[in-house]
C-alpha positions as MATLAB code, in Angstrom:
seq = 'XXXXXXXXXXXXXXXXXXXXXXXXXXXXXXXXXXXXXXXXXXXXXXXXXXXXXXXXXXXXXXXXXXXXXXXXXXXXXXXXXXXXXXXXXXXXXXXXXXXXXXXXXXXXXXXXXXXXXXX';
ca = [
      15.927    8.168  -20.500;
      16.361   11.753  -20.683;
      19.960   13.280  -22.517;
      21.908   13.920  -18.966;
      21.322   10.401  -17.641;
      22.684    8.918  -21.361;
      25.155   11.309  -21.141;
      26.406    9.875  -17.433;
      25.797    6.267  -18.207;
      28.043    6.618  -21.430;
      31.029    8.229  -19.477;
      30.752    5.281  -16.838;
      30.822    2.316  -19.427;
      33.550    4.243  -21.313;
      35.379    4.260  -17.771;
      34.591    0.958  -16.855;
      35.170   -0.473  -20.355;
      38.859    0.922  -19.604;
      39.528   -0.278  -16.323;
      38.241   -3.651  -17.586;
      41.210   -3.747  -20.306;
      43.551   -2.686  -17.637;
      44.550    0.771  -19.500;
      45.211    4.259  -17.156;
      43.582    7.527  -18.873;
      46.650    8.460  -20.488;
      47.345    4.675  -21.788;
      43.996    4.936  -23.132;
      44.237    8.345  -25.195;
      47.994    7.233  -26.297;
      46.340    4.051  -27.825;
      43.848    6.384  -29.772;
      45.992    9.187  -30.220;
      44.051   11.765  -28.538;
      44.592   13.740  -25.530;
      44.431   12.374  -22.193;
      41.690   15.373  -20.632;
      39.419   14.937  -24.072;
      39.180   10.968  -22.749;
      38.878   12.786  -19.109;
      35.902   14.741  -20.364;
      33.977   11.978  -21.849;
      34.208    9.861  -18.317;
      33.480   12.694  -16.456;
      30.423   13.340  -18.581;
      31.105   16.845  -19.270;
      31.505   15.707  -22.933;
      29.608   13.469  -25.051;
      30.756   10.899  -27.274;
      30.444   10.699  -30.893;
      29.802    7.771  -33.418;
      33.343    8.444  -34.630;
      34.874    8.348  -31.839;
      32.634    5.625  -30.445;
      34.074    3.481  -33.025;
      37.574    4.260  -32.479;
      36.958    3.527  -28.835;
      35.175    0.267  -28.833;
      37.648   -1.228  -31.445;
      40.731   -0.284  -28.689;
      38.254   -1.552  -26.151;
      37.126   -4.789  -27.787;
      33.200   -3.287  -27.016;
      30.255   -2.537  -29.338;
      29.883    0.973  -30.280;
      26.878    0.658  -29.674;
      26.875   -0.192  -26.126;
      29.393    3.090  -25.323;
      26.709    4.785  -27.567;
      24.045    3.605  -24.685;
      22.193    2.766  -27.908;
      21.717   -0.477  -26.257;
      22.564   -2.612  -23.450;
      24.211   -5.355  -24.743;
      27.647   -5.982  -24.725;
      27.769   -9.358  -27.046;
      28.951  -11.573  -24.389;
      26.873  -14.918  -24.027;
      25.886  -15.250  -20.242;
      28.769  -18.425  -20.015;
      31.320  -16.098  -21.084;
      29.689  -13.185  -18.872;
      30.380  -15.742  -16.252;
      33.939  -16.653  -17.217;
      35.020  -13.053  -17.990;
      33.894  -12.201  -14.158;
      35.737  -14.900  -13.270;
      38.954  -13.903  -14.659;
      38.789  -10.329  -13.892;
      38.124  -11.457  -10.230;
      42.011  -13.228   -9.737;
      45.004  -11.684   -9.691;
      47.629  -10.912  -12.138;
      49.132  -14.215  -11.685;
      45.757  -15.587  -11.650;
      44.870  -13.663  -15.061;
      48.236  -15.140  -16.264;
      47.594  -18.941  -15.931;
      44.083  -18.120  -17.066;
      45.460  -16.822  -20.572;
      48.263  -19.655  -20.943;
      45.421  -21.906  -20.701;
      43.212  -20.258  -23.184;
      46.024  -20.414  -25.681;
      45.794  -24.574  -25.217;
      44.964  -26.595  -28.236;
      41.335  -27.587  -28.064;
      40.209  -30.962  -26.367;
      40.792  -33.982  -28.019;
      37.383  -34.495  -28.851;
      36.903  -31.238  -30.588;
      39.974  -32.543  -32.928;
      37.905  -36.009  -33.402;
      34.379  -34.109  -34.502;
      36.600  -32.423  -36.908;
      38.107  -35.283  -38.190;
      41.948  -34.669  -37.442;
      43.977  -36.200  -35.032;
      46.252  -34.639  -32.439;
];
């Protein structure tokens, strides 16, 4: 892939990486400390990212470096929780809100009983 396509597909997964965590430009560059046009630069693909700041992004994120990198295409997601992850970013905010409640549920009853502990 030659260096201007890496350099455009980086600046869209660092955008949509953002929009997926629900953070504007400036929330973005407050969390990291940085300015909001340097994080403007690097989605606009005028700029391109490095390791260092790769890192700081994909820990804020919750991505691989590596994918922002465009070092590979992976994001670490198992297709079942590509599938649940679309399905929770598809409701709305009260929709995303019972969703989380729910994930915060004790496991199933059996999962206590393989373990050998009761409820």
């Amino acid at each position: 892939m030659a260096m201007d396509n890496l350099k455009k597909l980086g600046a869209q997964r660092i955008k949509q990486a953002r929009e997926h965590v629900g953070f504007t430009q400036e929330q973005l560059a407050e969390a990291l400390g940085w300015q909001r046009g340097r994080l403007g630069n690097y989605e606009a693909g005028s700029r391109r990212i490095r390791p260092e700041e790769a890192h700081e992004l994909a820990r804020v994120l919750n991505v691989r470096a590596s994918w922002l990198l465009c070092v590979d295409d992976e994001d670490g997601l198992t297709p079942d929780e590509r599938t649940i992850l679309g399905k929770y970013r598809a409701n709305d905010r009260r929709g995303k809100d019972m969703l989380q409640r729910i994930a915060e549920l004790e496991p199933p009853q059996e999962v206590w009983l393989k373990n050998g502990t009761n409820p």
